[in-house]
C-alpha positions in Angstrom: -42.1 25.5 -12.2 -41.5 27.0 -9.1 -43.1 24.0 -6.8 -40.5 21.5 -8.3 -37.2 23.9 -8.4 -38.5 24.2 -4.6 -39.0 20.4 -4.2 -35.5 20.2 -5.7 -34.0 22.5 -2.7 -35.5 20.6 -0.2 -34.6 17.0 -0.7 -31.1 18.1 -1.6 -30.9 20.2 1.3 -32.4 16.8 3.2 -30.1 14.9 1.5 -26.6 16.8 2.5 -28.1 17.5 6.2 -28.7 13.5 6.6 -25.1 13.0 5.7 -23.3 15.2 7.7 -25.2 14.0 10.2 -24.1 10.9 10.0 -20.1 11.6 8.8 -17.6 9.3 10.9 -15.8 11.4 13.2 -12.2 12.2 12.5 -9.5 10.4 15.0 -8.2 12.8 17.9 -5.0 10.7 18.2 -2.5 11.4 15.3 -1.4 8.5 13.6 1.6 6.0 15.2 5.3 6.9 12.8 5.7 4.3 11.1 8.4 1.2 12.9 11.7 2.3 12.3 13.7 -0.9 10.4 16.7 -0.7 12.9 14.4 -1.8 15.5 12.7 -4.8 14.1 14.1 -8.0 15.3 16.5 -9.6 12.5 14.6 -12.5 10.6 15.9 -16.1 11.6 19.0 -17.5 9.5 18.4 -20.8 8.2 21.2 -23.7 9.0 21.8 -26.9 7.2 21.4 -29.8 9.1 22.7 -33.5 8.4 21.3 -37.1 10.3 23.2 -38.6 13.0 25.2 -41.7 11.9 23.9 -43.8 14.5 20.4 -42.6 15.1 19.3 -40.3 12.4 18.3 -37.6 14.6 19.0 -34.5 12.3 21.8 -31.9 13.9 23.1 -29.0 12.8 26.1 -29.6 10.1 28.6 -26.8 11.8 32.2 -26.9 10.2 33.9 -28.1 14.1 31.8 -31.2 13.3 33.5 -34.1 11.8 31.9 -36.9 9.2 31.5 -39.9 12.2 30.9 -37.7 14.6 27.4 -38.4 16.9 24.7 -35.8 17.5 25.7 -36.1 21.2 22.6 -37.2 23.0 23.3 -39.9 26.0 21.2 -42.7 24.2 22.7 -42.2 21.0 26.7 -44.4 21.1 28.4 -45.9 18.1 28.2 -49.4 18.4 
């Protein structure tokens, strides 16, 4: 009874010494804070856009613009 409580000691004793051997090393560095919100850059704000009259080219739909108005590009003239 002795040889296998024995044999039990051993290859548990091989067993822990194998993994401590080969335990990931813990990181020196401390960990980055976490970003603080009031620095991240402000998500992009969406606009609505409407076609040109005369060429379709999409443009932003601002309040300063009126309904026959042209998107302003020099190939683009009522005819």
């Amino acid at each position: 009874m002795l040889k296998y409580l024995l044999l039990i000691v051993i290859v548990a004793a091989v067993w822990y010494g194998w993994r401590y051997i080969n335990r990931k090393p813990a990181p020196k560095t401390p960990a980055a804070p976490p970003p603080n919100p009031a620095t991240q850059q402000p998500k992009a704000v969406a606009e609505d856009l409407k076609p040109c009259p005369v060429c379709g080219t999409y443009m932003v739909a601002g309040p300063d613009q009126s309904p026959g108005q042209t998107c302003g590009r020099p190939d683009c003239r009522p005819a």
